[in-house]
C-alpha positions as CSV (number, residue, x, y, z in Angstrom):
1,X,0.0,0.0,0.0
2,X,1.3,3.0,-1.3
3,X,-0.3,6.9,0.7
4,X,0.4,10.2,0.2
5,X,0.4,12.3,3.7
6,X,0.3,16.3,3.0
7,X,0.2,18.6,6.6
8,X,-0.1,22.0,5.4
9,X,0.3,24.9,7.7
10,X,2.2,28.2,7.5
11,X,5.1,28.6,6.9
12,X,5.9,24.8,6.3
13,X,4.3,22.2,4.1
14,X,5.6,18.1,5.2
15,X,5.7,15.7,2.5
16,X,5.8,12.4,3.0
17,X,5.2,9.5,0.8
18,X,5.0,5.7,1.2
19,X,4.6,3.5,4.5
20,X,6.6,0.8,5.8
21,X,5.7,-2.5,4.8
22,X,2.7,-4.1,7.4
23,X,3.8,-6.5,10.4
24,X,7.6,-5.1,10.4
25,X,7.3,-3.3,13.3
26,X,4.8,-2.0,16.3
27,X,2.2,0.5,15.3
28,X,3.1,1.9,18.9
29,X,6.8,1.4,18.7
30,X,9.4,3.9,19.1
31,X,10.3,3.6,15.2
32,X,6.9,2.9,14.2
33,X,6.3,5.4,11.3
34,X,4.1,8.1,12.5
35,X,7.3,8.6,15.6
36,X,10.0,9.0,12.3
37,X,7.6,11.6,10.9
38,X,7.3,13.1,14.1
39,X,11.3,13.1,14.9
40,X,11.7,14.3,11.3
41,X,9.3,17.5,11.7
42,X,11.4,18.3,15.0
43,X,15.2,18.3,13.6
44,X,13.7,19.8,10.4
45,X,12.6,22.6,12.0
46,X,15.8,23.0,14.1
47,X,17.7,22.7,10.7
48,X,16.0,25.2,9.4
49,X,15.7,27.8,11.8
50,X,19.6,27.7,12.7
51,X,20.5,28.3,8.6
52,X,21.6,31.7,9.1
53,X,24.1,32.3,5.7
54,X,26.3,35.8,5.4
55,X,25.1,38.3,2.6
56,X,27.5,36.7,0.2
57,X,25.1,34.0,0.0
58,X,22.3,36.8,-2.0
59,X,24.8,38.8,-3.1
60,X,28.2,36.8,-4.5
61,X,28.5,33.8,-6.4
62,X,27.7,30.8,-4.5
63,X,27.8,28.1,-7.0
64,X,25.7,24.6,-5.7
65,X,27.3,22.0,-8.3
66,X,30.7,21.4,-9.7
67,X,32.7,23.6,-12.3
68,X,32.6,20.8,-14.8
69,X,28.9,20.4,-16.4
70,X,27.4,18.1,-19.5
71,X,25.2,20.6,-21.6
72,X,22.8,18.1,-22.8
73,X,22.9,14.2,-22.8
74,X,26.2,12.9,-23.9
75,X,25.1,9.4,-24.8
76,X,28.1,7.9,-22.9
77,X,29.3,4.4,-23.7
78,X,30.8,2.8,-20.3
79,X,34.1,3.6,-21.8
80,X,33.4,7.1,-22.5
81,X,31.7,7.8,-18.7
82,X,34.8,6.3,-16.8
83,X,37.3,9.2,-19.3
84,X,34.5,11.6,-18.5
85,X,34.9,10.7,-14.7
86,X,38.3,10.6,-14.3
87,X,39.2,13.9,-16.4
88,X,41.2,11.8,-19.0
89,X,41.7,14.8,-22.2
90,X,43.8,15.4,-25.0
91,X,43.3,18.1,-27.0
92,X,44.0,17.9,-30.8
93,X,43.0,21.8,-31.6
94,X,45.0,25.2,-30.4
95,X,43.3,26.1,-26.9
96,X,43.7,29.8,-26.8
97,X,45.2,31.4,-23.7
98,X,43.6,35.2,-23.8
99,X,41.2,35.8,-21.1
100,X,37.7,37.5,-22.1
101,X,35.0,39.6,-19.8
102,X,32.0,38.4,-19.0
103,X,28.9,38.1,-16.2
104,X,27.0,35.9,-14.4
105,X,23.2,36.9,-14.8
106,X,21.1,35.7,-12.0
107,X,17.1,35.9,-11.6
108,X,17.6,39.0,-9.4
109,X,20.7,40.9,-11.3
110,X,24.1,40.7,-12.6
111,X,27.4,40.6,-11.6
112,X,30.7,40.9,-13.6
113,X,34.2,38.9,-12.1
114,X,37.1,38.1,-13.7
115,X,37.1,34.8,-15.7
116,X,40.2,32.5,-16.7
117,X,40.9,31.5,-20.4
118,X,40.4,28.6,-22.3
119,X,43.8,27.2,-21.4
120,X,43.5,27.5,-18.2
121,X,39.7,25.9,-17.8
122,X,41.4,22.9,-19.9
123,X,43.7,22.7,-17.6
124,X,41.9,22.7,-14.7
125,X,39.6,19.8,-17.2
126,X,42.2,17.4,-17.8
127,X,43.4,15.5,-14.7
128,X,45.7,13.4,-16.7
129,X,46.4,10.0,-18.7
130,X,44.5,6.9,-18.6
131,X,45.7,4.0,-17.0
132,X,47.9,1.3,-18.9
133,X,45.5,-1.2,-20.2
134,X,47.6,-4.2,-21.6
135,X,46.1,-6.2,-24.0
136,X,44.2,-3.4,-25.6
137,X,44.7,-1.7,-28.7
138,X,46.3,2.2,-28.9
139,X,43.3,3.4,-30.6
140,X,39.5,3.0,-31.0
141,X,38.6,0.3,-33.8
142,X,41.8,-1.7,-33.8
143,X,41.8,-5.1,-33.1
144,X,43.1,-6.2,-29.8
145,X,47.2,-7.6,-30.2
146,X,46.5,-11.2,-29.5
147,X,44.6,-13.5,-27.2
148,X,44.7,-13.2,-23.6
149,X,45.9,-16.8,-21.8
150,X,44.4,-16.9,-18.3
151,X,47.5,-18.1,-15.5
152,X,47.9,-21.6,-15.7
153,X,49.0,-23.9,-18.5
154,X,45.3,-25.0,-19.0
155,X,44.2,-21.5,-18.7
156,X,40.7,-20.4,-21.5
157,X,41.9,-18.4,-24.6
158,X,39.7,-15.6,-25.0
159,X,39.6,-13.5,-28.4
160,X,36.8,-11.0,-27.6
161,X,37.7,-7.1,-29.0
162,X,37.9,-5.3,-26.6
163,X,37.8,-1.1,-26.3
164,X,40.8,1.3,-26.0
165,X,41.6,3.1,-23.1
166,X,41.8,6.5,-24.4
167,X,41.2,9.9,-23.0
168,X,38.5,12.2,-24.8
169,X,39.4,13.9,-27.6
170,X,38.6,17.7,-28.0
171,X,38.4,18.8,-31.3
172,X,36.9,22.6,-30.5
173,X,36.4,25.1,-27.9
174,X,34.1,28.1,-28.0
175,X,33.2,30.5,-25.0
176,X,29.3,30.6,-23.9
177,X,26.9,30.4,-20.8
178,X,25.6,27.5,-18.9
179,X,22.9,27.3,-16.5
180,X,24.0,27.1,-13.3
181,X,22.1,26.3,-9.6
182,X,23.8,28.8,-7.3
183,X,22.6,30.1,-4.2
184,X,20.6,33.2,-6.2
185,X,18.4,30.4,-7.6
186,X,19.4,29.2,-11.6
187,X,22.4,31.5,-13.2
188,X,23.6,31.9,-16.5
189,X,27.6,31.2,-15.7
190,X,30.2,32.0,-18.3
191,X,32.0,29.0,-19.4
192,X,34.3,26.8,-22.4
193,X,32.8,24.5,-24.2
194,X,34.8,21.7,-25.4
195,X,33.7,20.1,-28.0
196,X,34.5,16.1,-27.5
197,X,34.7,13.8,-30.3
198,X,33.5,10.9,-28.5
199,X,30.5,12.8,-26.4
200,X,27.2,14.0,-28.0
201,X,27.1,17.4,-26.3
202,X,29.8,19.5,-25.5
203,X,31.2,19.4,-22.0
204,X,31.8,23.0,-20.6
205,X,34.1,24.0,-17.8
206,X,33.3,26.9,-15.3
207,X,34.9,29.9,-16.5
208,X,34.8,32.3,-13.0
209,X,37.9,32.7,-11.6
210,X,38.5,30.4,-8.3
211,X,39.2,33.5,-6.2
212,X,36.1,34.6,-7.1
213,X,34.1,31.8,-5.7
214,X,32.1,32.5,-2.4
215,X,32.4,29.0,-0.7
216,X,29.0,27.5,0.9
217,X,29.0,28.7,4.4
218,X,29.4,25.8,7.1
219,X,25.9,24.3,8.3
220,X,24.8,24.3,11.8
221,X,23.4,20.9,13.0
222,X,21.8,19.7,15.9
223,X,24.2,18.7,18.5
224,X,22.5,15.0,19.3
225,X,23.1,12.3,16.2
226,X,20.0,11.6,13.9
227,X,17.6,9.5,15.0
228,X,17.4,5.6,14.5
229,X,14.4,5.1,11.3
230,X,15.9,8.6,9.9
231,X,18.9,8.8,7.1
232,X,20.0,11.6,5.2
233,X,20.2,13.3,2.0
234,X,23.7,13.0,0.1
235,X,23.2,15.2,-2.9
236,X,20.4,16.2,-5.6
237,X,20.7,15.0,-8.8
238,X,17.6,17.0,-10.8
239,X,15.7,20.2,-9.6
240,X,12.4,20.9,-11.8
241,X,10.6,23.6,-11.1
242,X,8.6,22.3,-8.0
243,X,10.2,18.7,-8.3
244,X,12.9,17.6,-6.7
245,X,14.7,14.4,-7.1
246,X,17.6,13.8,-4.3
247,X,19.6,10.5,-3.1
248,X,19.3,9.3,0.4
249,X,21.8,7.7,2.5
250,X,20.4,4.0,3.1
251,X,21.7,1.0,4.4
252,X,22.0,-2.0,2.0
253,X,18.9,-4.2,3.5
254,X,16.6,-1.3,4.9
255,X,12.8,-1.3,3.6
256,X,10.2,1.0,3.5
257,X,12.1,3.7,2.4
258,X,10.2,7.2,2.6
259,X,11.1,10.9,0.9
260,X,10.7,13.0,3.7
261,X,10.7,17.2,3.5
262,X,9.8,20.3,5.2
263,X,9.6,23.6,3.3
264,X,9.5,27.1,4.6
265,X,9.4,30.7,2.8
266,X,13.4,30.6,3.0
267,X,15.0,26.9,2.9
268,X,13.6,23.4,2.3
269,X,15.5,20.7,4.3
270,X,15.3,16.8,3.3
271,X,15.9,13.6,4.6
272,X,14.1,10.5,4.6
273,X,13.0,7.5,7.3
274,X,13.6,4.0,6.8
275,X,12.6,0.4,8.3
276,X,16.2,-1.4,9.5
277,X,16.5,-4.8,8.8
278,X,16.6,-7.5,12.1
279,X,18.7,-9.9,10.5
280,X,22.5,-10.3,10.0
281,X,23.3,-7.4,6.6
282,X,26.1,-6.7,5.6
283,X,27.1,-2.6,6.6
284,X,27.6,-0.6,3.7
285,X,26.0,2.8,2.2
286,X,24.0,2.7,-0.4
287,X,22.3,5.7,-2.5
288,X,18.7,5.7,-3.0
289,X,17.0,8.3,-5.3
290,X,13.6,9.6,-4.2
291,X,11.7,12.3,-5.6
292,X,9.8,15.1,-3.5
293,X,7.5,17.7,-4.8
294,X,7.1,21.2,-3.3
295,X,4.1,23.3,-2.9
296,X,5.7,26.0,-4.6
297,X,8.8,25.9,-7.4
298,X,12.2,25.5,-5.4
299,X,13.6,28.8,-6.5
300,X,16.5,30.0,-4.7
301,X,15.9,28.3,-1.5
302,X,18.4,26.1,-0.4
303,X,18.2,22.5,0.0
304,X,19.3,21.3,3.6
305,X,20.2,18.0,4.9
306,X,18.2,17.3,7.8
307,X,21.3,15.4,9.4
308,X,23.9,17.9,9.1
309,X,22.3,21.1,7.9
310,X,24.3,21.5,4.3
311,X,23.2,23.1,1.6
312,X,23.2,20.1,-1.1
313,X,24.6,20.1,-4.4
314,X,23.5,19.2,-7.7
315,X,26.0,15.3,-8.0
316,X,27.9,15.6,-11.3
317,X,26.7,12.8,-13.9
């Protein structure tokens, strides 16, 4: 069964969606749902009333995602995501090194701060070579050198191709905007946009200059941990409009796992509750994407984890 519970009341709106599965714990107990709700709405609320940002936060450039951004879907091949990943480039065009002006334009203004040149955004880009990969051929296409003997003198032969381990190849670079979720809501953000040979959509790189980045202040979080049935949120991945999709903290064999928010005028925090598993599990972290949807489009609210208190961050692809 499956419910949707809204509690509306100024200033806040709780969402929460889903139930634990029947007969896996007391309807009375201390981490029977409606309790997790209840200990949610109470360190929410703390969460949110002790996010007290500078005036940088409305007034600089407080980017909430990475310098490096995909400007449409890139159609990666397995191959393609781990170069992407890992920063692997080589560049087979002239990257110019002049520096140009520019501005970020935010819903509520504009404001102009130095930028660094193409070079130097490729720089920052490429993080090096690929790893050796033996047995592979030196470029895409090619057939691998020979047949790979497993140890032993019985060993199988295998003669499957297999894929180069190559770094991206840029083959252009133009200067442009992206849009950007910084702490003034969605900016345009001047960037480079490589253009990759192997990607289906250009892959731009930040172009403010670092010393001109206003760093997300540090979160104030309740002093007591968060309690058992709650986990937190680890990052968004998608912001649309009014829907927000964001990945919870889980352990591998919890159940009943619940999107839970709270949303005020000024910041919306997130976290989610969870049924723990009795038997023997093994303990690992495990990221579990849930979407919430707001009363009103996010705008420039922040997004708060309801263990900690961070602002969270759009995760790179």
């Amino acid at each position: 069964m499956r419910r949707l519970v809204l509690l509306l009341g100024p200033p806040l709106l709780v969402l929460a969606a889903g139930c634990a599965p029947t007969g896996t714990e007391p309807a009375d107990g201390p981490t029977a749902p409606a309790h997790r709700w209840e200990t949610f709405d109470q360190r929410a609320a703390e969460v949110a009333e002790a996010w007290r940002p500078g005036p940088a936060w409305r007034t600089g450039y407080v980017p909430l995602q990475g310098p490096t951004v995909l400007t449409g879907d890139p159609r990666f091949t397995p191959e393609t995501e781990e170069a992407f990943r890992a920063g692997w480039y080589r560049e087979q065009v002239a990257i110019p090194p002049t520096r140009v002006g520019g501005e970020i334009r935010f819903p509520d203004g504009r404001l102009t701060l130095p930028l660094v040149s193409a070079a130097e955004a490729y720089q920052q880009l490429d993080q090096g070579d690929p790893l050796p990969c033996p047995g592979r051929p030196k470029r895409p296409g090619l057939p691998s050198p020979g047949p790979t003997v497993e140890p032993g003198p019985d060993g199988p032969v295998s003669s499957a191709p297999q894929t180069a381990c190559l770094p991206l190849t840029v083959t252009g670079v133009t200067f442009g905007t992206v849009p950007v979720r910084t702490s003034r809501g969605e900016a345009q953000v001047p960037a480079w946009l490589f253009t990759v040979e192997e990607l289906a959509t250009p892959v731009a790189r930040l172009a403010v200059a670092q010393a001109a980045v206003t760093p997300v202040p540090e979160p104030t979080a309740p002093a007591r941990p968060l309690p058992d049935g709650l986990v937190s949120a680890q990052d968004l991945t998608a912001v649309d409009g009014a829907r927000l999709t964001v990945r919870l903290g889980v352990g591998a064999c919890d159940t009943g796992i619940t999107p839970l928010v709270l949303e005020r005028s000024d910041a919306v925090v997130v976290g989610g509750g969870v049924t723990r598993s009795t038997g023997v599990c093994t303990d690992q972290l495990k990221l579990e994407p849930v979407t919430v949807t707001l009363a009103a489009p996010l705008g420039a609210r922040p997004v708060l984890d309801v263990s900690t208190g961070t602002p969270l961050s759009i995760a790179p692809r």
